[in-house]
NULO-407017 format. One record per residue (C-alpha): x, y, z; residue in three letters. Coordinates in pm, whole numbers, plus 50000, padded with zeros to 5 digits. Example, Ala and Ser with C-alpha at 12.3 -4.5 7.8 and 13.67 -1.06 7.14 Angstrom:
<rs>
{x: 51230; y: 49550; z: 50780; resn: ALA} .
{x: 51367; y: 49894; z: 50714; resn: SER} .
</rs>
This chain:
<rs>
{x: 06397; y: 73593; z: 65137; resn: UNK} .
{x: 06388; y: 73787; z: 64819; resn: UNK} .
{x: 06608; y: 73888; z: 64538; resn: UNK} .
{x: 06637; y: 74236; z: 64728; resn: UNK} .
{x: 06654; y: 74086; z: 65077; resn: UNK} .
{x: 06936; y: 73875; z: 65001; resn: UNK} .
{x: 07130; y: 74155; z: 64853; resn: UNK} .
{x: 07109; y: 74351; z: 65142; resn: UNK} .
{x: 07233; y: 74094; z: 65360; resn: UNK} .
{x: 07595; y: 74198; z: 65176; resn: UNK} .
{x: 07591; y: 74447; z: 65437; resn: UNK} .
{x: 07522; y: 74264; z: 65751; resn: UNK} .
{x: 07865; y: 74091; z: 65718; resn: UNK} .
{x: 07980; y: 74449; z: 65623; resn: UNK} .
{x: 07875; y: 74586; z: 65979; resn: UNK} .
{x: 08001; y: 74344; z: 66185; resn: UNK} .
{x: 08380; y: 74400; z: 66086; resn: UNK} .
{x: 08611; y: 74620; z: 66341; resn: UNK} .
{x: 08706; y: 74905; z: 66194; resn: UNK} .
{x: 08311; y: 74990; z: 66127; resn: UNK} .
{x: 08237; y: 75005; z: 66506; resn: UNK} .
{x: 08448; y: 75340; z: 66440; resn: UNK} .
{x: 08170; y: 75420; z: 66212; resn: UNK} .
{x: 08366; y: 75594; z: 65862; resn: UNK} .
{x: 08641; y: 75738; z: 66082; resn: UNK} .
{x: 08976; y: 75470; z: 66015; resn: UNK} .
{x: 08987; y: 75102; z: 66194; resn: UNK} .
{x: 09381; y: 75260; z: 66432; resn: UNK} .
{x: 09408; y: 75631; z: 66465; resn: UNK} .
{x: 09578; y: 75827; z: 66180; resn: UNK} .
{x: 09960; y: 75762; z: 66213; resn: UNK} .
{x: 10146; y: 76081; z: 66289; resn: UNK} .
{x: 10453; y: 76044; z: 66053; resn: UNK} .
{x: 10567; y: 75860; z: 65733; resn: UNK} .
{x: 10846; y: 75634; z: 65697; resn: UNK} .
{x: 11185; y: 75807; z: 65668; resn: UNK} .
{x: 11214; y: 75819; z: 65313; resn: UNK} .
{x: 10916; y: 75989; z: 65299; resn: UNK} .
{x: 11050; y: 76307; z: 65563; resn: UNK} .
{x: 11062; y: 76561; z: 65326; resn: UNK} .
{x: 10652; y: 76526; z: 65338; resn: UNK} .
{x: 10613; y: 76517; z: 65702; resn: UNK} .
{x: 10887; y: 76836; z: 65693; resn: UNK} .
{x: 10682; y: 77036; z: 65431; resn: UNK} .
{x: 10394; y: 76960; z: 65623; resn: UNK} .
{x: 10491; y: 77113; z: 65983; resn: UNK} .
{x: 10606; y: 77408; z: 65817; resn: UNK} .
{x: 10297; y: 77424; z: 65539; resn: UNK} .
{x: 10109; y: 77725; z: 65760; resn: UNK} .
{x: 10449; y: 77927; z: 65820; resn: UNK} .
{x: 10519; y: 77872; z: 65406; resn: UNK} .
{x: 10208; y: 78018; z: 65321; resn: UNK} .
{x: 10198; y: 78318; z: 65496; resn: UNK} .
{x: 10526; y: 78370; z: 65368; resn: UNK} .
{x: 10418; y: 78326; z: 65035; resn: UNK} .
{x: 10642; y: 78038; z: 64947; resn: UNK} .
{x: 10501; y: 77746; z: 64994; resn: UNK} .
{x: 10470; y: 77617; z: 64614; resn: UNK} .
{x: 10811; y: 77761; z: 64577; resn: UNK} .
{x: 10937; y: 77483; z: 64818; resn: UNK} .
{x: 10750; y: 77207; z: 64692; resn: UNK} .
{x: 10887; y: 77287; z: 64343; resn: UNK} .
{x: 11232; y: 77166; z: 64500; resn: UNK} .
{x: 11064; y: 76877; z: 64649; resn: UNK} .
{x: 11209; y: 76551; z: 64461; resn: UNK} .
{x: 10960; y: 76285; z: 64322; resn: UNK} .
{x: 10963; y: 75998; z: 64611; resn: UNK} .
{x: 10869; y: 75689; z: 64503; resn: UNK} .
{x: 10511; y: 75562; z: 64619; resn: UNK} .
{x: 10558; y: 75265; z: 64575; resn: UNK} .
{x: 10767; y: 75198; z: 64896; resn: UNK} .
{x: 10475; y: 75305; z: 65120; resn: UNK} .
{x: 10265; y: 74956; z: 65156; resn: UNK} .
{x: 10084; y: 74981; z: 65524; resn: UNK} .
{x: 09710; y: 75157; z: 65426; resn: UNK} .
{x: 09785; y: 75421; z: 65762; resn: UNK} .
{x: 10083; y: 75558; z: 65575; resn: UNK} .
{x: 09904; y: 75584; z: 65190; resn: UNK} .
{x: 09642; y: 75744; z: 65398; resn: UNK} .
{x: 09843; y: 75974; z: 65567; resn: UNK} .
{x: 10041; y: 76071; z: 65235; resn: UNK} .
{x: 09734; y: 76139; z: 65067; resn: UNK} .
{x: 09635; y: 76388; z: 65311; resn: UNK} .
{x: 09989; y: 76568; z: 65274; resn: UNK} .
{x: 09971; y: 76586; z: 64918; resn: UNK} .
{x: 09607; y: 76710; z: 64871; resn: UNK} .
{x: 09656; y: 76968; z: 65155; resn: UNK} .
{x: 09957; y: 77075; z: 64947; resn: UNK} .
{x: 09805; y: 77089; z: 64622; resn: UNK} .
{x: 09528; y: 77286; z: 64712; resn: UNK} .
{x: 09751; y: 77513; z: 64923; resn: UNK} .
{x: 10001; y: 77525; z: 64571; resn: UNK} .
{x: 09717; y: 77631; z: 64380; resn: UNK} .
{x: 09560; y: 77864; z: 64625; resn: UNK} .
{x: 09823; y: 77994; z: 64812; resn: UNK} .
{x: 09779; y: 78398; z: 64625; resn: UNK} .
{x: 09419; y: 78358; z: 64690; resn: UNK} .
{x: 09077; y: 78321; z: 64507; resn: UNK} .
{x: 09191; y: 78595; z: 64224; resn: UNK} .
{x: 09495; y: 78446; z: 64110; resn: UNK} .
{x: 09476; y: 78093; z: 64116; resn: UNK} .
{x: 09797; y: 77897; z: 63974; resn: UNK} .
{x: 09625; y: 77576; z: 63788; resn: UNK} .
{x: 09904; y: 77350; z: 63781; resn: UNK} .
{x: 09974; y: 77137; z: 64056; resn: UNK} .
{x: 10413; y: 77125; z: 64070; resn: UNK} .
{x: 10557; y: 76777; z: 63953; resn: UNK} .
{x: 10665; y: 76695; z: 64267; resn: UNK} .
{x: 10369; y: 76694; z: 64412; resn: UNK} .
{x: 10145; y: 76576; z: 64119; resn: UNK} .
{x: 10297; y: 76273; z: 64007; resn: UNK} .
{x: 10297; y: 76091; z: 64351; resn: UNK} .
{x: 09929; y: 76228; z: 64429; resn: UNK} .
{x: 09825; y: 76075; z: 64131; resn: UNK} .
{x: 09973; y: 75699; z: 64197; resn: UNK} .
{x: 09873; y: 75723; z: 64546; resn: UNK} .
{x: 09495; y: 75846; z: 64471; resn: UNK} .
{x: 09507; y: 75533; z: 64223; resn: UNK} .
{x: 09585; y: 75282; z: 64466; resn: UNK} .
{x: 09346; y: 75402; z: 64765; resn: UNK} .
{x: 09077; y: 75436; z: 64491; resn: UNK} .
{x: 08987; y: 75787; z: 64492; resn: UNK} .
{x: 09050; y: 76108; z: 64289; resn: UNK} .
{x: 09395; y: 76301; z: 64310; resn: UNK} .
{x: 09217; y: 76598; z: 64523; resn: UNK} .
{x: 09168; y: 76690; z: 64851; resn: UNK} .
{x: 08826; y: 76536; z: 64984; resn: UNK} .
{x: 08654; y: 76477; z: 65324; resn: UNK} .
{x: 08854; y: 76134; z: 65390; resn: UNK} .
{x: 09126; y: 76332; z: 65380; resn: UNK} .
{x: 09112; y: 76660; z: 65528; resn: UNK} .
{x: 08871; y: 76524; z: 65805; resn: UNK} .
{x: 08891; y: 76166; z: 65854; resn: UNK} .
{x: 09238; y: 76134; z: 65817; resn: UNK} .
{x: 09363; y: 76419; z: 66006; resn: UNK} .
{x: 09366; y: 76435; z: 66346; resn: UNK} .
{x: 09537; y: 76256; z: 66672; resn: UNK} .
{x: 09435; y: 76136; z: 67012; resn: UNK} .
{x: 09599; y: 76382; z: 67322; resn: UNK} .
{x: 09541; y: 76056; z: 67548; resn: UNK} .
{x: 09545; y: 75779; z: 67326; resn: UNK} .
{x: 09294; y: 75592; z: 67558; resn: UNK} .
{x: 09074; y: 75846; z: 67588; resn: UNK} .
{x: 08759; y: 75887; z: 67362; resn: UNK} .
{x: 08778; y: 76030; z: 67004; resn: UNK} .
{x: 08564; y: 76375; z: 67132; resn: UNK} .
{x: 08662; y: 76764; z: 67114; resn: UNK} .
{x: 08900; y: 76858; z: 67399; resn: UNK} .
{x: 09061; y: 76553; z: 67368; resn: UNK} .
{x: 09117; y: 76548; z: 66994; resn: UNK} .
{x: 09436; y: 76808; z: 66795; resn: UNK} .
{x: 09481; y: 76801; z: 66423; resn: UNK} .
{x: 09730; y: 76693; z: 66183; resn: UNK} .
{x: 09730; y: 76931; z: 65911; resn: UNK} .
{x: 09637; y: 77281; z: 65845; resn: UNK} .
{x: 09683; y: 77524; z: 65594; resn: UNK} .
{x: 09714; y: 77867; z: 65764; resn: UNK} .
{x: 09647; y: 77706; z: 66117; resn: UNK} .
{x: 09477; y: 77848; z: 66459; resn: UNK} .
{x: 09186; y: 77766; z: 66614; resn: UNK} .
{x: 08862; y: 77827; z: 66365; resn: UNK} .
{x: 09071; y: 77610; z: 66174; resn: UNK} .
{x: 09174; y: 77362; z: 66401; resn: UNK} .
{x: 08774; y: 77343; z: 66546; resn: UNK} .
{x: 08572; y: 77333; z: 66185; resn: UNK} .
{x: 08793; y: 77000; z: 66147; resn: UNK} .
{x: 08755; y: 76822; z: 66439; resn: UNK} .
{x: 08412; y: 76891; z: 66467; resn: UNK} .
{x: 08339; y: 76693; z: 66166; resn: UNK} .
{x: 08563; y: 76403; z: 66320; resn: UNK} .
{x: 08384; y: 76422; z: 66667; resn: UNK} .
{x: 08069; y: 76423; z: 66458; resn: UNK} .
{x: 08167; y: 76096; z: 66244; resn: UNK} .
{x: 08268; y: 75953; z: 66592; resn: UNK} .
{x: 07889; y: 76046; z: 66768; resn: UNK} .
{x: 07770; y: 75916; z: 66408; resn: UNK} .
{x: 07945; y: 75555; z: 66410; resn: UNK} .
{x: 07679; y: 75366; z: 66585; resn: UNK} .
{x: 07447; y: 75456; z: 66283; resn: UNK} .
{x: 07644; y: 75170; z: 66072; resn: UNK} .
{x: 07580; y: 74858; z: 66261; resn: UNK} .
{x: 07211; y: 74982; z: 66364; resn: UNK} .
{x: 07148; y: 75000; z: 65968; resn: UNK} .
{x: 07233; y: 74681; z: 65892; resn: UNK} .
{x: 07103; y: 74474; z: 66239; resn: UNK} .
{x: 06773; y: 74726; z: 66124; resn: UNK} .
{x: 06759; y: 74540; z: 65768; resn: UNK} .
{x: 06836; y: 74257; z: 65894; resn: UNK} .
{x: 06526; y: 74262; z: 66190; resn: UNK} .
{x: 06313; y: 74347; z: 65864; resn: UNK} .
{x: 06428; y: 73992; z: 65695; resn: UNK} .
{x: 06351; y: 73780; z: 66017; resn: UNK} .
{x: 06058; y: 73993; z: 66102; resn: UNK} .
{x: 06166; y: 74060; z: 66392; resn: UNK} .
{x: 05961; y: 74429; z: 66534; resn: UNK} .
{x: 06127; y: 74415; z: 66814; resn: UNK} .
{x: 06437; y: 74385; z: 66704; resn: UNK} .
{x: 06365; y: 74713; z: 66459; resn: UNK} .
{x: 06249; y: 74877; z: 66733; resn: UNK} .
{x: 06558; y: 74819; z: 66928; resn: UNK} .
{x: 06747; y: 74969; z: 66663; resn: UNK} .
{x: 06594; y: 75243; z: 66527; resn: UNK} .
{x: 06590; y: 75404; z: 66870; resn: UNK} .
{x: 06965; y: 75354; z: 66840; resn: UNK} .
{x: 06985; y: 75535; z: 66507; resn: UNK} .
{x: 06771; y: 75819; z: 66654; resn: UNK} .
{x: 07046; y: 75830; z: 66952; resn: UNK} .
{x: 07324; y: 75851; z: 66733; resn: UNK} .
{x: 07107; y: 76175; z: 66555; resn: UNK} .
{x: 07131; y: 76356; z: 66845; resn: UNK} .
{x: 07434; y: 76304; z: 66905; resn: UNK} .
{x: 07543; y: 76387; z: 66557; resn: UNK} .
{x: 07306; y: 76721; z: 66582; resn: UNK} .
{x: 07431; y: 76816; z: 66926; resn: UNK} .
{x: 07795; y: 76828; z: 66769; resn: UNK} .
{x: 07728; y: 76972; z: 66465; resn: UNK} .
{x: 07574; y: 77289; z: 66685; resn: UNK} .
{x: 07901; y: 77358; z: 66867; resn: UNK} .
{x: 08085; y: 77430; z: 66545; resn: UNK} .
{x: 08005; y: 77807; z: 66651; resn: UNK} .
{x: 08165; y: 77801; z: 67008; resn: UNK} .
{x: 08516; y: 77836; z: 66851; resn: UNK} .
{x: 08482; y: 77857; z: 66435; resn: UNK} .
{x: 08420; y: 78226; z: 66323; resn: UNK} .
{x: 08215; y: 78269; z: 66005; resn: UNK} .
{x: 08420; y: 78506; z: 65938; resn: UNK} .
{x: 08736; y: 78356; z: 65952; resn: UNK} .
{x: 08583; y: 77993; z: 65812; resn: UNK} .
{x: 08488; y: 78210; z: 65488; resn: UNK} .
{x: 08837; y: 78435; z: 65449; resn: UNK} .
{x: 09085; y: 78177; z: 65569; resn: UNK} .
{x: 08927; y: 77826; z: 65547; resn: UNK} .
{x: 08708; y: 77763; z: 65263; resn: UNK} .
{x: 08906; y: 77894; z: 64977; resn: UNK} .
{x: 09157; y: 77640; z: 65018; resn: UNK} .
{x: 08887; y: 77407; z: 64977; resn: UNK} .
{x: 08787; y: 77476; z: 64662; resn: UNK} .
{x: 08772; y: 77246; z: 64393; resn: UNK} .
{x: 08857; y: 77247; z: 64033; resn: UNK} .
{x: 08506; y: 77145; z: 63872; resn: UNK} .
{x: 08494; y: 77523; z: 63697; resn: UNK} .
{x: 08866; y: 77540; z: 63677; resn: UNK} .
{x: 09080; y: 77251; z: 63643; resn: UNK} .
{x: 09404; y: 77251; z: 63702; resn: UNK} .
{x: 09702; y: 77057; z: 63511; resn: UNK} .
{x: 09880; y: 76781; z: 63695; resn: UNK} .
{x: 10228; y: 76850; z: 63570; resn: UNK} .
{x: 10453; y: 76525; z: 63486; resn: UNK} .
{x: 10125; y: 76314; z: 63469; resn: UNK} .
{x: 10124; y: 76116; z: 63168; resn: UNK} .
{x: 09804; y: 75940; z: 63217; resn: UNK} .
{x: 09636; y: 76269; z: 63167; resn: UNK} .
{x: 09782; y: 76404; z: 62825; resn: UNK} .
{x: 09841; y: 76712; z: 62966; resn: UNK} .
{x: 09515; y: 76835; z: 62986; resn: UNK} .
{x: 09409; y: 76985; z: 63335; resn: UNK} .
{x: 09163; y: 76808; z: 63505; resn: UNK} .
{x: 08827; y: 76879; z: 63681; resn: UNK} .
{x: 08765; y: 76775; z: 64014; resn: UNK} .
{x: 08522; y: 76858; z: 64335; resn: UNK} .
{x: 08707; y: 76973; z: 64678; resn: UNK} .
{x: 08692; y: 76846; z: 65023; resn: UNK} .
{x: 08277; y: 76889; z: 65170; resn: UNK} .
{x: 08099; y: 76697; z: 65393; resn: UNK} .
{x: 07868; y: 76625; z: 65129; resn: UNK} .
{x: 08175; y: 76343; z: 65106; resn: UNK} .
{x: 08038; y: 76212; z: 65377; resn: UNK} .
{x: 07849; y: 75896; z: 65409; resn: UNK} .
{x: 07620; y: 75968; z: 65739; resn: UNK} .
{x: 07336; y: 76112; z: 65562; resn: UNK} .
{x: 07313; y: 75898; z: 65247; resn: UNK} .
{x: 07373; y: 75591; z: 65499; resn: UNK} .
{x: 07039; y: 75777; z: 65674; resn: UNK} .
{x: 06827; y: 75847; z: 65344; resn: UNK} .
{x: 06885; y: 75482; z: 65276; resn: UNK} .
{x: 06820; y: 75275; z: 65599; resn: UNK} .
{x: 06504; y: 75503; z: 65597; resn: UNK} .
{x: 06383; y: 75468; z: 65269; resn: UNK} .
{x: 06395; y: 75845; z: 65185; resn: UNK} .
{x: 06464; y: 75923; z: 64759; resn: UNK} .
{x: 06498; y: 76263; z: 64649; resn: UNK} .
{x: 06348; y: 76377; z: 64367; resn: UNK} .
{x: 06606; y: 76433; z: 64034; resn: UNK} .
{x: 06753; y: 76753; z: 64018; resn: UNK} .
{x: 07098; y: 76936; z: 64013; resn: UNK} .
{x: 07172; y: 76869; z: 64366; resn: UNK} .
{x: 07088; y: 76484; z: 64357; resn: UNK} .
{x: 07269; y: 76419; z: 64090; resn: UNK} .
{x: 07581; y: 76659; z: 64205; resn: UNK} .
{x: 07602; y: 76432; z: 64530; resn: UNK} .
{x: 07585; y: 76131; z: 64357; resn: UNK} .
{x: 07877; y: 76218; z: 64154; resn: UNK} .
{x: 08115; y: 76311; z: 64491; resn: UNK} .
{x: 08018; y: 75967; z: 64552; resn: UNK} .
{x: 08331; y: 75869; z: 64377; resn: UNK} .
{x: 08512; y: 76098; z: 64639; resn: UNK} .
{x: 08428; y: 75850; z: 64934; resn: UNK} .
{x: 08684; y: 75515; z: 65004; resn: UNK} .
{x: 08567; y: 75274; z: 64820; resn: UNK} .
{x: 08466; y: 75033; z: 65152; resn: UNK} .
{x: 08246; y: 75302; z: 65261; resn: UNK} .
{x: 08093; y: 75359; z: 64925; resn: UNK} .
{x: 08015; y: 74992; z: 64897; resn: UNK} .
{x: 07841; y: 74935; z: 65245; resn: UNK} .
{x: 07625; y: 75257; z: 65196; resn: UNK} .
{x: 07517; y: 75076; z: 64863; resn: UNK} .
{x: 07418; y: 74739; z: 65022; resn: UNK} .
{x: 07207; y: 74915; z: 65239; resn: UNK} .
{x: 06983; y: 75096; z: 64971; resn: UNK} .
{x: 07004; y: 74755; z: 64777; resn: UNK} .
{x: 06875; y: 74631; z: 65109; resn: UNK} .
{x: 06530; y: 74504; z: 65232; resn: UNK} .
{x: 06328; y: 74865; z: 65309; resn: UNK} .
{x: 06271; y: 74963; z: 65659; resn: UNK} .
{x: 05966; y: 75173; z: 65528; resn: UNK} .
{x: 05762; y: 74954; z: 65282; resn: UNK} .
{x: 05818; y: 74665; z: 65613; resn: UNK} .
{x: 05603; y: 74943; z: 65854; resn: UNK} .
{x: 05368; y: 75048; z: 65593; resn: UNK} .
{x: 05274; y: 74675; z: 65525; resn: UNK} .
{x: 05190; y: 74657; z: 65893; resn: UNK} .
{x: 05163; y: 74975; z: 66046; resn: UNK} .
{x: 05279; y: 74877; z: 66434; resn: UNK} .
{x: 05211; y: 75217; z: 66630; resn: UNK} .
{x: 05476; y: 75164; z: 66790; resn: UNK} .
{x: 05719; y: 75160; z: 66511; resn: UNK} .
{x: 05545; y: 75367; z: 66349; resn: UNK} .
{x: 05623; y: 75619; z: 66614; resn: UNK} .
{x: 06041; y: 75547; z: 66608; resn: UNK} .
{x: 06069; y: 75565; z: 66296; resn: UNK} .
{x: 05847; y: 75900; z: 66245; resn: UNK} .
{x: 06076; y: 76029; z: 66509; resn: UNK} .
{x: 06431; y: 75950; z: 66300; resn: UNK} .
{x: 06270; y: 76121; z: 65979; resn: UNK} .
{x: 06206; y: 76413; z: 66220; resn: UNK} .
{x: 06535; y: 76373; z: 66362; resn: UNK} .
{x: 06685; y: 76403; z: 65961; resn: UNK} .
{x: 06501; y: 76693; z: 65894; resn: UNK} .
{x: 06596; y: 76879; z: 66164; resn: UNK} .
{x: 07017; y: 76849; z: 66111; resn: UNK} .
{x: 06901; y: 76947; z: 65749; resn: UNK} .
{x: 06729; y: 77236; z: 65877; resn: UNK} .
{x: 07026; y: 77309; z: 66145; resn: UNK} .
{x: 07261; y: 77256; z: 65855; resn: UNK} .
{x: 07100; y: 77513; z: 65625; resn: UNK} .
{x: 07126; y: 77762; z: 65911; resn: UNK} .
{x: 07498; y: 77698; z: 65961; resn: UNK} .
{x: 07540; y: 77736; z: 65578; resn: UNK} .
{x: 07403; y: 78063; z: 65612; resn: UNK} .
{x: 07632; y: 78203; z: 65880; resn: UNK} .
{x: 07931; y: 78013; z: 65728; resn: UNK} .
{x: 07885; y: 78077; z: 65362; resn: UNK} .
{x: 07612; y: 78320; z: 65245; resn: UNK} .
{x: 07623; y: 78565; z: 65483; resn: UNK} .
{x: 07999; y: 78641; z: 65493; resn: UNK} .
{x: 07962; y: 78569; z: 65068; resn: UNK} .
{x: 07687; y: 78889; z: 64984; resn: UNK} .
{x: 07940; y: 79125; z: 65248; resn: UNK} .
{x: 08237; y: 79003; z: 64978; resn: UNK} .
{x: 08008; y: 79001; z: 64613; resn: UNK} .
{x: 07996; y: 79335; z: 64506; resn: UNK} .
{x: 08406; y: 79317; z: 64549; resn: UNK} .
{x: 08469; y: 78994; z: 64443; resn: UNK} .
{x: 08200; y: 78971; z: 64150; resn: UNK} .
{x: 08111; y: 78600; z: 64265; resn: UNK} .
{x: 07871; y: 78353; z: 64334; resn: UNK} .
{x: 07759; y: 78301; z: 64723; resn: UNK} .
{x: 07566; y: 77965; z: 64602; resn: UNK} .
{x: 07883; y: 77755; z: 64678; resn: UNK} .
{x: 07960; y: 77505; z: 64967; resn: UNK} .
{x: 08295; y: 77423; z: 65100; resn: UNK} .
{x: 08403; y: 77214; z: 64792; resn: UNK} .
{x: 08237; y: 77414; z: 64526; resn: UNK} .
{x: 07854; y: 77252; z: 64617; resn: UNK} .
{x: 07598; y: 77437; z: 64474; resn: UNK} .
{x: 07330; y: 77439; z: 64761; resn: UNK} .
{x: 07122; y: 77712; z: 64821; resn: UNK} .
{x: 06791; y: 77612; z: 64619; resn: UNK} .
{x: 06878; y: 77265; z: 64717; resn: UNK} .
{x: 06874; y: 77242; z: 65056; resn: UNK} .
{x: 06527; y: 77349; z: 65174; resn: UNK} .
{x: 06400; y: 77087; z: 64907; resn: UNK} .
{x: 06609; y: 76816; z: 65030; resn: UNK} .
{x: 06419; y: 76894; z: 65400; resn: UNK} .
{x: 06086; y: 76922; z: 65331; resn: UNK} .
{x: 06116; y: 76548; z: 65094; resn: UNK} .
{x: 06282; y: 76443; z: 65443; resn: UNK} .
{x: 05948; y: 76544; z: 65610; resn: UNK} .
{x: 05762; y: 76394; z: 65328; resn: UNK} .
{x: 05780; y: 76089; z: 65417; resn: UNK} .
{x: 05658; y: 76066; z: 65754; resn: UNK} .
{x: 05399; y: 75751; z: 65806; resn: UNK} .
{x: 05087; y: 75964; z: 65878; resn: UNK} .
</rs>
């Protein structure tokens, strides 16, 4: 075994544990409340909708005391205070809307956000761990982690687009989780040479695809573009072009700071894909944009998705030896990729652009933004066609 081989045999070990049979979603369900010092959260966070249709939901945080952090010590309940506190900065700083942003997250809110941000190892903003991994509950706790069986934990202003562009992502992460162990038993088959074992599992990533696709495409049964683009997406801004002071934050010198919002681009599916099939995209604005929310992921997942591009390559093994029959599988997962990129560009579209040139002349914006402030719209037909690029022909 080589240098590179044995490297990517940090993420065999990686694969087998629990809570990565789940795929990224967490190893127990999100836990519905926080301990009882912490009720004011939970409290603020029922009535977080009503407040901000009222207009007054920074108003009550700003009477919200500072609780102390450092009595939450099980992971499900840092986890489940970072999602509180990101959903209500974001909803502090966009609660008047787009035009008149307030960039200063309230003390009570900050200075907490900030220690617990520090100790799960991600930025003090709301991300896709967060507002999509985090945030949702079983109806039957037995029953599978699918739509119709699936409610969510937080909203901003609430109802059903809402409710559905969430839990389609976590539905999707769920369809997606199989994709983790297959990557790393697929390295691994490439170490032993073992073809048949690589053959085994890349038919099990291209199951997962389809699964993955086949979710992704019922975001429209019950998600409005309309309503995803008025009520959804602007609190999901980020701060990169206008950051926003964390008030009370020493650490930071008083000096607001810039950071992305929540985006699927967070997540680690398709990376975890480019890698296990050897697929690099050429250096421009996009690459290096998603390689920089790459701090926005838990650290666990970050590291396993970089043991597998350290890993032994699935590609360079088939081109060595060309088996037609592996050949074929693993042709079919590339098309497979570059299909949910091209059904992905289409939802953009509807989601984003569309309802964005109705709104420009008004507004006197940009429509080249994803959900978290990504820039996409050059990007994403270019990221598809190097997907088809590297078919074995």
């Amino acid at each position: 075994m080589n240098e590179a081989q044995a490297v990517g045999a940090e993420g065999f070990a990686a694969a087998s544990s629990a809570h990565l049979q789940r795929g990224f979603l967490p190893e127990e369900d999100p836990c519905l409340r926080l301990p009882t010092a912490f009720a004011p959260w939970d409290e603020l966070g029922r009535e977080l909708p009503g407040l901000l249709a009222a207009g007054r939901a920074r108003e009550r945080m700003e009477q919200l005391p500072v609780l102390e952090v450092g009595l939450l010590q099980e992971p499900r309940h840092l986890e489940r205070a970072m999602m509180l506190l990101s959903f209500f900065g974001h909803a502090a700083v966009w609660e008047k809307g787009r035009q008149q942003p307030q960039l200063s997250f309230p003390r009570s809110v900050a200075v907490p956000w900030v220690q617990v941000a520090r100790r799960l190892g991600r930025p003090p903003v709301l991300s896709y761990s967060s507002h999509a991994l985090n945030n949702w509950r079983r109806v039957d706790a037995e029953g599978p982690i699918a739509l119709g069986n699936l409610l969510l934990q937080q909203a901003f202003l609430g109802g059903l687009d809402e409710s559905w562009f969430i839990l389609v992502h976590v539905e999707l992460e769920a369809r997606g989780a199989p994709l983790v162990p297959a990557a790393a038993a697929a390295q691994e088959a490439v170490v032993a040479d073992r073809p048949e074992q690589l053959l085994q599992q890349l038919r099990r990533i291209a199951s997962a695809q389809q699964e993955v696709e086949r979710v992704l495409m019922r975001m429209t049964e019950r998600c409005e573009p309309s309503i995803f683009f008025s009520r959804i997406q602007p609190f999901l801004h980020g701060f990169l072009q206008l950051p926003v002071r964390y008030e009370g934050v020493q650490e930071f010198g008083d000096q607001p700071q810039p950071f992305a919002g929540a985006s699927a681009a967070q997540s680690v599916l398709l990376p975890l894909l480019d890698a296990v099939l050897g697929v690099r995209h050429s250096q421009d604005t996009m690459h290096q944009y998603l390689l920089e929310l790459r701090r926005y992921m838990p650290p666990a997942h970050l590291a396993f998705l970089e043991s597998v591009e350290r890993g032994p390559s699935v590609r360079d093994y088939l081109l060595a030896r060309r088996p037609p029959e592996l050949v074929e599988a693993y042709n079919g997962c590339l098309e497979l990729l570059g299909s949910f990129r091209q059904k992905h560009m289409e939802m953009t579209a509807r989601y984003i652009i569309q309802p964005a040139r109705e709104h420009a002349t008004a507004q006197g914006g940009s429509h080249d933004q994803g959900t978290g402030g990504t820039p996409f719209t050059h990007y994403l037909k270019k990221h598809r066609d190097e997907t088809h690029s590297y078919l074995i022909r």
